[in-house]
N, C-alpha and C positions, 0 to 999 in steps of 0.2 A: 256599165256599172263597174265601178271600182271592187276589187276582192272584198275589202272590211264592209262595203255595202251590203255584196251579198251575203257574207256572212251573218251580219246585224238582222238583213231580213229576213233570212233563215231560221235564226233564234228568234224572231215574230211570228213565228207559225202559231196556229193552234192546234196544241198537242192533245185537245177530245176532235182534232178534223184530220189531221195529219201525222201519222205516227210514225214515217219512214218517207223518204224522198231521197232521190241521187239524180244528180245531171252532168252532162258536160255543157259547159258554158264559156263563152268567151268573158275576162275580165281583166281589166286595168289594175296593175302593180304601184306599187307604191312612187317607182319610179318611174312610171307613165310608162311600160311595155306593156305589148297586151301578149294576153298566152290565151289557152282553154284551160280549165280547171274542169277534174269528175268533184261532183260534191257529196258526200253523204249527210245525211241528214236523220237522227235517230232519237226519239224524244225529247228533244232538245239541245241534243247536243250536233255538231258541225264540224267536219273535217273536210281538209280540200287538199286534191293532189294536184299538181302539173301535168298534163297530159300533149308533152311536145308531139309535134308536127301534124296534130290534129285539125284538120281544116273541114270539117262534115259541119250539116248545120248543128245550133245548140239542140239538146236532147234533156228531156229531164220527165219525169215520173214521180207522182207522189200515189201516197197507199195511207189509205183511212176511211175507214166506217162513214164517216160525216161528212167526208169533205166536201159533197156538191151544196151543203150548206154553207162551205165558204170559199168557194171556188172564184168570186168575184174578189175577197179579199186577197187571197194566194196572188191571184193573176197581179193587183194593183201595188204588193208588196216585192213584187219580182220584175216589176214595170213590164209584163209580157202584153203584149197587143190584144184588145181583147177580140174574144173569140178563139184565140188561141189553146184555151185549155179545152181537153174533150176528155169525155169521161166514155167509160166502158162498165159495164155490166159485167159478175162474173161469171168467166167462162166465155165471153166475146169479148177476145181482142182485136184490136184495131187490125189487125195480121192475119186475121180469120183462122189463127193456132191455137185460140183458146190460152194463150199463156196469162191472158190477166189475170187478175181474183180479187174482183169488185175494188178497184181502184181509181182514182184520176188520174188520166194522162194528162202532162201537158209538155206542149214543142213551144218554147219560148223563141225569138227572132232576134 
């Protein structure tokens, strides 16, 4: 996925499903390099840093009330594989630290 992709699909969220998301992700530059990008994502709006010599898999996290009512949308706007998103309950994180707080995770590929 090209930067302005993610971006565009980014601002396609739904903000009554998702009202905060951040990841590192790998994307494509305008002049065909690829980097990882952390992204934030916060009622609509999207910002995205460079995150050099980043080579771990992508990572990303979304937080919202609703979102497992549109977890199949999120997954198919982010082109993540599906099955890929996992959602957690709050207070069980995927880590067994309890760091969530009634969120969707997703590990995009």
């Amino acid at each position: 996925m090209d930067r302005a992709e993610l971006e565009a699909a980014l601002k396609k969220l739904p903000q009554d499903a998702v009202y905060r998301a951040k990841g590192l992700i790998p994307v494509t530059e305008s002049g065909g390099a690829r980097q990882t990008v952390l992204f934030n994502y916060v009622a609509g709006r999207v910002t995205m840093d460079p995150v050099p010599n980043y080579t771990g898999a992508p990572k990303m996290i979304f937080m919202g009330d609703e979102f497992r009512r549109y977890q199949t949308k999120v997954a198919s706007l982010l082109r993540l594989p599906e099955g890929s998103l996992k959602l957690t309950t709050r207070g069980h994180a995927p880590d067994g630290h309890g760091h969530d707080h009634g969120h969707g995770h997703g590990h995009g590929h």
